[in-house]
C-alpha positions in Angstrom: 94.4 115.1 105.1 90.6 116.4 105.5 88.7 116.3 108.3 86.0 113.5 108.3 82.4 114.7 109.9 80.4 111.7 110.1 76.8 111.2 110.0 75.4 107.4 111.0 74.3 106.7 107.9 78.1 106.1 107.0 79.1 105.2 110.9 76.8 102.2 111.4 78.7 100.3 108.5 82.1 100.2 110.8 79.6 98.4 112.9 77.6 96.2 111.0 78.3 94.9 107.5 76.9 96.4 104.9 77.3 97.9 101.4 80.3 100.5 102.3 81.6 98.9 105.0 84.9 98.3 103.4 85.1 102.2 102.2 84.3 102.9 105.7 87.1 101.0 107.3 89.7 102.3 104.8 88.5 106.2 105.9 89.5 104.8 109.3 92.9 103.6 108.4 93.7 106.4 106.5 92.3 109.3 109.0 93.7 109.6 112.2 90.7 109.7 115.0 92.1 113.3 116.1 90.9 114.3 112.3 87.4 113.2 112.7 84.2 114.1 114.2 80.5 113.2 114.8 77.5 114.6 117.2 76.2 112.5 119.8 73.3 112.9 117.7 74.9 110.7 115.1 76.9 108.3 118.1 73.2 108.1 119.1 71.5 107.2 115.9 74.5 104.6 115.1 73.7 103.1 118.2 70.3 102.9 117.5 70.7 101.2 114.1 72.9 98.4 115.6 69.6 97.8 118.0 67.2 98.4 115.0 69.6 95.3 113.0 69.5 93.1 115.9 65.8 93.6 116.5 65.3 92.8 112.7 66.8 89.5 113.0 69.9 91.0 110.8 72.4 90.8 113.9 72.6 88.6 116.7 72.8 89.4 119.7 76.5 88.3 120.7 77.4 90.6 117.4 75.5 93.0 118.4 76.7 93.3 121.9 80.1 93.9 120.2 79.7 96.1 117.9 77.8 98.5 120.4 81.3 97.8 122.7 83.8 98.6 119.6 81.3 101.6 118.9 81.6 102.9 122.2 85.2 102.0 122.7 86.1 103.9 118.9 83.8 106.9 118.6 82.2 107.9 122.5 85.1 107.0 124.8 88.1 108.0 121.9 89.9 110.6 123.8 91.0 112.2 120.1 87.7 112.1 118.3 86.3 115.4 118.2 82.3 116.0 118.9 80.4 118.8 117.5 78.0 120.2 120.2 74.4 120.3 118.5 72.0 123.4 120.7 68.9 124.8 120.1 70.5 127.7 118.1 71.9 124.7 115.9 68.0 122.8 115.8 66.7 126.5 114.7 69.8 127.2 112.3 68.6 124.1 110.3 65.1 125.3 110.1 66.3 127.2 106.7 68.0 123.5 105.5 65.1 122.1 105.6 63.1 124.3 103.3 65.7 125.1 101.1 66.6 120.7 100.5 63.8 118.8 102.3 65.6 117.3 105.2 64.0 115.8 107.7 65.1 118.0 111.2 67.8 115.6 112.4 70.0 115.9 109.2 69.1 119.7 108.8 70.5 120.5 112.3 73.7 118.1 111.4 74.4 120.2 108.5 73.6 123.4 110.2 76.2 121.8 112.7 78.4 121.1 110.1 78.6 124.2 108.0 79.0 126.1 111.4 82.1 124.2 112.3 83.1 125.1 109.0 82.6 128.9 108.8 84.3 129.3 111.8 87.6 126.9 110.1 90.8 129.6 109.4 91.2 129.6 105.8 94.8 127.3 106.6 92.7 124.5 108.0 92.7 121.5 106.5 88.7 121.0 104.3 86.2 119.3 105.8 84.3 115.8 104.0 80.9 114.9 105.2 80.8 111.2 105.1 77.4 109.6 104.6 75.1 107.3 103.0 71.9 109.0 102.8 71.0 110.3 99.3 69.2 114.0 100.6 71.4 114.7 103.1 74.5 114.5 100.6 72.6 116.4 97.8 71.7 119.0 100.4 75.8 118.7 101.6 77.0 119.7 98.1 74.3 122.2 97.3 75.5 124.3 100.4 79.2 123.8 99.1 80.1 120.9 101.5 82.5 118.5 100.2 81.0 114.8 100.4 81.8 111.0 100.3 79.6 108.2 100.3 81.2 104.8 101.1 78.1 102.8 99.2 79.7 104.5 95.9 83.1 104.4 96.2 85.9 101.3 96.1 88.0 101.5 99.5 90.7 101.9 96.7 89.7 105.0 95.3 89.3 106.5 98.7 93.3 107.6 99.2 92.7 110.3 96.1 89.3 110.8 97.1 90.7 112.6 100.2 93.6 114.1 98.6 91.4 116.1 96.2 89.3 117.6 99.0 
């Protein structure tokens, strides 16, 4: 089984329902918590997008209210998901991402983040699958050798020999 790196792009659609949503659930399903990890960065933006939907009219407020709770109770307060520290080293680190793909800084520094967790893997270790929705960041992903899955293309059914293959 992979390790899962998510990026809120992908996140927010445990959250709120969306196009991927059911891919997303079935990656929680299948992956155990203690195989998956995020950056406050990205607890933060998924946060944010649940506050951006209800301020759009999208959510309401009592669904809103719970899906920050199941947010919070799933990804911050999980004793077994794993966060990735993002620093200033990490911040400059992307600097390169973004002229070599055209990010904007937040997803350069999460795949700076990303591809450093990586590097420092042992060769044993199970492979790691960025999970996200946004078009640039998973070009930019796969050009730098990053293994990717976007929920808004793929059927939740697909998704068990999706993560066997990676």
């Amino acid at each position: 089984m992979p390790t899962v790196f998510w990026d809120a792009s992908a996140l927010v659609k445990r959250y709120s329902v969306e196009v991927g949503s059911e891919t997303v659930d079935a990656v929680f399903a299948l992956v155990p918590p203690a195989s998956m990890l995020t950056t406050l960065w990205g607890y933060a933006e998924t946060f944010a997008s649940l506050f951006r939907s209800l301020n759009r009219g999208t959510l309401d407020q009592a669904t809103c209210a719970t899906a920050v709770s199941v947010l919070k109770h799933e990804v911050l307060d999980h004793p077994d998901l794993g966060f990735l520290a993002v620093d200033d080293g990490t911040v400059l680190a992307g600097l390169p991402l973004i002229e070599r793909h055209n990010l904007n800084v937040t997803d350069a520094t999460l795949l700076a983040v990303l591809l450093r967790y990586i590097h420092i893997q042992p060769p044993q270790m199970p492979p790691c699958v960025l999970v996200a929705a946004d078009q640039r960041l998973l070009r930019a992903a796969q050009a730098e050798g990053v293994s990717t899955l976007n929920p808004e293309q793929l059927p939740p059914a697909d998704l068990s020999a999706i993560l066997a293959q990676a």
